[in-house]
C-alpha positions as CSV (number, residue, x, y, z in Angstrom):
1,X,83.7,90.0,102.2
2,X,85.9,88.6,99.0
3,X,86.5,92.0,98.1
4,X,87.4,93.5,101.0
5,X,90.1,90.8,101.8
6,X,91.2,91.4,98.6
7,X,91.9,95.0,98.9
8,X,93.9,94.2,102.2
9,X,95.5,91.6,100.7
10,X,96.8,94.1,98.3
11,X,97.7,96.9,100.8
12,X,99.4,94.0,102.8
13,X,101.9,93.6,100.4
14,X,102.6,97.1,99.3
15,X,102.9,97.7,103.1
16,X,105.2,94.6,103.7
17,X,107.6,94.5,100.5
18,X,107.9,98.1,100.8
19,X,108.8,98.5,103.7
20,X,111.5,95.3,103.1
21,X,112.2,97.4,99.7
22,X,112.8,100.5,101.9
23,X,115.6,98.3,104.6
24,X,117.3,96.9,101.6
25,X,117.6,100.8,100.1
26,X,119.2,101.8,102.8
27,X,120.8,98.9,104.0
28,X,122.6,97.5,100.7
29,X,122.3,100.5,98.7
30,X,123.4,103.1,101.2
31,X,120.8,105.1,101.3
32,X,120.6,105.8,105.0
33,X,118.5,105.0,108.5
34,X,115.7,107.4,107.1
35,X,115.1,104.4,104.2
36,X,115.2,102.1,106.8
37,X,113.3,103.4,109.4
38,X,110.5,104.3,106.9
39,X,110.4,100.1,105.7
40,X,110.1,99.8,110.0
41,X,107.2,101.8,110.2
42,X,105.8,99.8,106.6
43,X,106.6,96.6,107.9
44,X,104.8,97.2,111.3
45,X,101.9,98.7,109.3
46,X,101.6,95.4,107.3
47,X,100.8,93.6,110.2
48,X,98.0,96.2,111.6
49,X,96.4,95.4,108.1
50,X,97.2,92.0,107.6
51,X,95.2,91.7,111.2
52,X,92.3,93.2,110.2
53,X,91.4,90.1,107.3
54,X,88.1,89.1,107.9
55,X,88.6,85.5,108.7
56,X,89.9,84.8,112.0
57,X,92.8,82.2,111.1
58,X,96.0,83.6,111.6
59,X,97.4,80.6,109.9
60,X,95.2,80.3,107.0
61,X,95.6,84.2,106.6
62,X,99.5,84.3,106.3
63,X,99.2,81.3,104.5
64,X,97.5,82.9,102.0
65,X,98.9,85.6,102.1
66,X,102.3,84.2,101.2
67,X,101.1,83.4,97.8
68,X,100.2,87.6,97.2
69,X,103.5,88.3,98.7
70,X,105.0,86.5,96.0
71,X,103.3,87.9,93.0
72,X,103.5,91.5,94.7
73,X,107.0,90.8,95.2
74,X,107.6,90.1,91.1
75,X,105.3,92.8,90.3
76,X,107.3,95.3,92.3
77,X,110.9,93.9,90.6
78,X,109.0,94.9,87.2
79,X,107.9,98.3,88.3
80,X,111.0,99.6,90.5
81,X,114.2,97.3,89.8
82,X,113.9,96.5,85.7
83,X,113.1,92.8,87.0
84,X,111.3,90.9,83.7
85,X,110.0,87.7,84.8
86,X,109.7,84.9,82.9
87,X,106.9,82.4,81.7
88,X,108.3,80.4,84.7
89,X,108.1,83.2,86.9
90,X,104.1,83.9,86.0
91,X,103.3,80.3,85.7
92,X,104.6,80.4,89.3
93,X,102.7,82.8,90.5
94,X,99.4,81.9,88.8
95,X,100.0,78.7,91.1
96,X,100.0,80.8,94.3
97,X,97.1,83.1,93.1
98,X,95.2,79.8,93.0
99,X,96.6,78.4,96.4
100,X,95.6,81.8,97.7
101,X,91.9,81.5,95.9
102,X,91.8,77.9,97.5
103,X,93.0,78.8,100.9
104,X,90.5,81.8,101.5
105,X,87.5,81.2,99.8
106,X,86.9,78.2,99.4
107,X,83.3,77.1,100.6
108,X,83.5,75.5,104.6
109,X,81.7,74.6,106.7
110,X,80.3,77.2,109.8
111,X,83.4,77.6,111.7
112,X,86.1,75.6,109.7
């Protein structure tokens, strides 16, 4: 079950930051409704996958999932936009990778 929330936690955020990427491409770099329809479609498929997280906690899901959203969002910078983060940057988001670890699988109690 780890695993497969991981995988959607990772399809979640390509899904969501690029389809935000795509709206800012065609937005603020001109590149036309086509970009920005596509990052529509993305964004709407982010939260068809971001539904489908085993655990039923809508809050505890996002909540988590903000923490993925901010490394994918620093690991996309570095692959697309040139963005090299710094030890500030990675110390940060090896915080959130361990709020997300905490949030989500942490042992509970049956129906916690």
């Amino acid at each position: 079950m780890t695993g497969r929330s991981i995988v959607l936690f990772a399809l979640a955020a390509l899904l969501e930051i690029g389809g935000a990427w795509l709206v800012w491409q065609g937005v603020k770099e001109h590149r036309g409704w086509v970009f920005v329809g596509l990052g529509v479609v993305s964004l709407g498929l982010y939260g068809v996958v971001a539904a489908l997280q085993p655990d039923a906690n809508f809050g505890r899901v996002l909540a988590a999932y903000g923490g993925v959203f901010i490394v994918g969002s620093l690991l996309w910078g570095m692959v697309l936009d040139g963005f090299r983060p710094d030890r500030w940057d990675v110390a940060g988001a090896l915080v959130c990778l361990a709020g997300v670890a905490l949030i989500m699988y942490a042992p509970r109690a049956v129906g916690t």
